[in-house]
N, C-alpha and C positions, 0 to 999 in steps of 0.2 A: 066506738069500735064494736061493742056487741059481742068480746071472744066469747069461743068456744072452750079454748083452756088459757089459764094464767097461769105463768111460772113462774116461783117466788124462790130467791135463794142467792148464795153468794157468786163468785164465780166458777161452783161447781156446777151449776144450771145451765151454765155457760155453754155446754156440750152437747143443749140442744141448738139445732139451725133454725129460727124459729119460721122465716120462709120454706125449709124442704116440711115442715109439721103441718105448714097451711095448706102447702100442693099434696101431702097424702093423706090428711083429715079432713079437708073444705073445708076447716075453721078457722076463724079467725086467732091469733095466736099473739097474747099481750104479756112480753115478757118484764117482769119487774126486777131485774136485778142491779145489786150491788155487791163489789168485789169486797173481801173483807168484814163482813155480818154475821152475825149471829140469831140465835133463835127470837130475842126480844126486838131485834128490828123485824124479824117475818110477821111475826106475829101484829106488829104493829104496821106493817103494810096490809094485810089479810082486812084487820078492823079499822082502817085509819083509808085506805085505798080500796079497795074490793068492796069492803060492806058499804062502805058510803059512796061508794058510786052507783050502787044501784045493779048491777050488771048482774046476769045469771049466770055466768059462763057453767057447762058440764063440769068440768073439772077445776080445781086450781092442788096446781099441782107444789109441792116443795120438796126441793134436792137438799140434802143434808148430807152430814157425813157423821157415823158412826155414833157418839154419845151427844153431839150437839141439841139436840129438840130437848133434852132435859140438861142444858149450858147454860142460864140466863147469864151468867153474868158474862161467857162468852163472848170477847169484842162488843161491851158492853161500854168501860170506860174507859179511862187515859184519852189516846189521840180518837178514838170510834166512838167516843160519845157524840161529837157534833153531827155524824153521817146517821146516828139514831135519832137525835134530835131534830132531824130533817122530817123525818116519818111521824113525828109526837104530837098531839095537842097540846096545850099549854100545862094542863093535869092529866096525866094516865096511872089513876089512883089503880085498879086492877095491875098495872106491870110492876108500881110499886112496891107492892105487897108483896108479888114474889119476891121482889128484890130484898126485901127489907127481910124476908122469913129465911133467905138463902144466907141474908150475911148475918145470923147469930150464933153459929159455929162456931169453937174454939181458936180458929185464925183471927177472924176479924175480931174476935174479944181482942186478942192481943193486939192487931193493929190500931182498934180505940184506944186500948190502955196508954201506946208508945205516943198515940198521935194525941192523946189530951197534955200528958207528959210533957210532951218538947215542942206541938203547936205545929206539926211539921205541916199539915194542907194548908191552914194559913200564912206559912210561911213564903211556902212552894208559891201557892196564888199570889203574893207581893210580889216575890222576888224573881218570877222567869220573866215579865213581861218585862219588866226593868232590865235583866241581864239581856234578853232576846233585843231591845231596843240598842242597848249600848253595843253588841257587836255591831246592829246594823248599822249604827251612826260611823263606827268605824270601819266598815265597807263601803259605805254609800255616801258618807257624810248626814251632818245633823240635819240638816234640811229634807233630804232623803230614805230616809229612815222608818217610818211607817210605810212607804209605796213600797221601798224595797222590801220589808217583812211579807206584806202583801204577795208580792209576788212572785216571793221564795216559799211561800205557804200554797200557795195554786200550782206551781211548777211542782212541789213533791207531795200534794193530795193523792189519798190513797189511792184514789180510781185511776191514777194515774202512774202508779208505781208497775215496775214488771211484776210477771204473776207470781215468783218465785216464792216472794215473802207472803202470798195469801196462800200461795199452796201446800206448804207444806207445814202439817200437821204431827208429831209425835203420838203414837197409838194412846187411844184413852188407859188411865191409870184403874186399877179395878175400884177404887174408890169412887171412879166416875161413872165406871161400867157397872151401877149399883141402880138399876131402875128403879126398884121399890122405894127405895130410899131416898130417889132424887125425884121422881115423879112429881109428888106434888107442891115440890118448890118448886117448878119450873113451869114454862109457859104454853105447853104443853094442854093442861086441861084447859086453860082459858083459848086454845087455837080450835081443839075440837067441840067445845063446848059454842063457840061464836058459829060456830060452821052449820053445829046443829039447831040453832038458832035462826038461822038464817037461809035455812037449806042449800048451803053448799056443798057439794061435794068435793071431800079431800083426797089427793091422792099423795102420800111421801110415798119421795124417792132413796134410797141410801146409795149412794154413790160408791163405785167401787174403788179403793183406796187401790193405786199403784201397784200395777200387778209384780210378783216373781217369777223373774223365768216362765213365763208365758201360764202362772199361777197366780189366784187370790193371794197375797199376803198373808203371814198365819195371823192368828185370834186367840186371843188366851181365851181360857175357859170362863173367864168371868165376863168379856165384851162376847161372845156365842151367847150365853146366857141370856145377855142385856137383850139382843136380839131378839130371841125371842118371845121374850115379856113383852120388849116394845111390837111387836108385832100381834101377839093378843090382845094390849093397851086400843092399837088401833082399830083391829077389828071387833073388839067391842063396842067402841063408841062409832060405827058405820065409815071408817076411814079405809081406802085401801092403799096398802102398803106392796111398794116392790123391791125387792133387793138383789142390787146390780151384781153382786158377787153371785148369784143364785142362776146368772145368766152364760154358758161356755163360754159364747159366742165374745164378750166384752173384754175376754184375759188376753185375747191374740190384738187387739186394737194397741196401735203404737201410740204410748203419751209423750208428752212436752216436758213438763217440768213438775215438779211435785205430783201431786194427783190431777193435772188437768190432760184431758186424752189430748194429742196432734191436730188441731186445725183442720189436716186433709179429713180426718176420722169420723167431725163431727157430724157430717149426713147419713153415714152407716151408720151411726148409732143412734142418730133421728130416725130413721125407718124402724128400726129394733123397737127403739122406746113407741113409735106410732101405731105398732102390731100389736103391743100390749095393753096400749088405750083403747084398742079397737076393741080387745077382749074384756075390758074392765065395761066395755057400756055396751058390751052387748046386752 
């Protein structure tokens, strides 16, 4: 394909139209998303998809929302691990490590301590797949009972869920809204560090979280703050950064549901966001 821009992110990317992008950029426009992700699947798309395909595109852009680029563990485990392990090589010692730096905090002491204690992962791991069997045997019969698993696990796959349950987000906690403090467990410097490696140019997006009354939504003083750390963070390491709340024009567009704009919307706001790439590569 040869794009011009790639867009990486969950289904708040979503709101761009990525044919109205190609009619008023003439670029090719290769969007990567999945509903439901977090920062360590982008990341692992950027280096796993992007770097290794070879491709220059201008820009590769990623939509986030508010504290997630410093989230790893964000939609990381439980049922979104397999949709990251879609994106993984078989070792990604680099995501690792954040991971592993992220979980030595005072929570996860205490859930090793409970979980050596009573063996609850090991537990869990015998006993759902056995209990998950035995309802199906009694819906479907014993003979039927893995296809029917099968196929009650495809029919409610996240990419396939309405957008309700991706959309909607609780305001970050100012423990999260704590950039200094979360930076460097997150994945974050290994995304602009790959980019700078490779000469691509990044541009985040930060989405504008569900307007009020034809208003930004408020911000405590501790996610404003985040902001604009994260916003020095990136234009010091040569990323540019835009934020959608910083835009009038985005508070009057009618949304759907959680933070996703209305469907008719999303070409107005393809042209908006087009005029702004237009200015970033001037």
């Amino acid at each position: 394909m040869a794009p011009g821009y790639v867009i990486v992110g969950d289904s708040m990317a979503g709101r761009v139209d990525p044919s109205r992008l190609v009619a008023l950029t003439n670029q090719m426009v290769a969007p990567i998303l999945q509903n439901a992700t977090g920062s360590a699947y982008w990341y692992l798309v950027l280096k796993n998809y992007v770097v290794e395909s070879g491709v220059r595109p201008k820009r590769t852009v990623i939509f986030f929302r508010d504290t997630n680029l410093t989230e790893p563990l964000f939609r990381l485990e439980g049922p979104y691990r397999p949709t990251v392990d879609q994106v993984a090589h078989d070792r990604e010692d680099e995501l690792n490590a954040v991971v592993a730096a992220r979980m030595t905090g005072p929570w996860f002491r205490v859930h090793r301590l409970v979980d050596r204690a009573y063996d609850i992962d090991r537990a869990r791991t015998w006993l759902e797949p056995r209990l998950t069997l035995w309802a199906a045997g009694v819906a479907a019969g014993t003979g039927r009972r893995e296809a029917f698993v099968e196929s009650v696990n495809a029919t409610f796959a996240l990419d396939r869920l309405r957008p309700m349950a991706q959309a909607d987000l609780a305001a970050a906690s100012d423990r999260e809204a704590d950039f200094a403090a979360n930076v460097s467990t997150s994945v974050l410097p290994l995304i602009v560090t790959l980019a700078h490696e490779r000469d691509l140019p990044l541009c985040f997006v930060r989405v504008l979280r569900r307007p009020v009354n034809g208003q930004p939504p408020p911000e405590s003083p501790a996610l404003q703050r985040y902001v604009a750390d994260l916003a020095a963070y990136l234009g010091a390491h040569g990323a540019a950064f835009l934020d959608d709340r910083d835009d009038p024009a985005l508070s009057g567009l009618a949304y759907s549901d959680g933070d996703h704009i209305a469907g008719e919307e999303r070409p107005h706001y393809t042209e908006l966001f087009a005029a702004k790439l237009a200015r970033l590569d001037r």
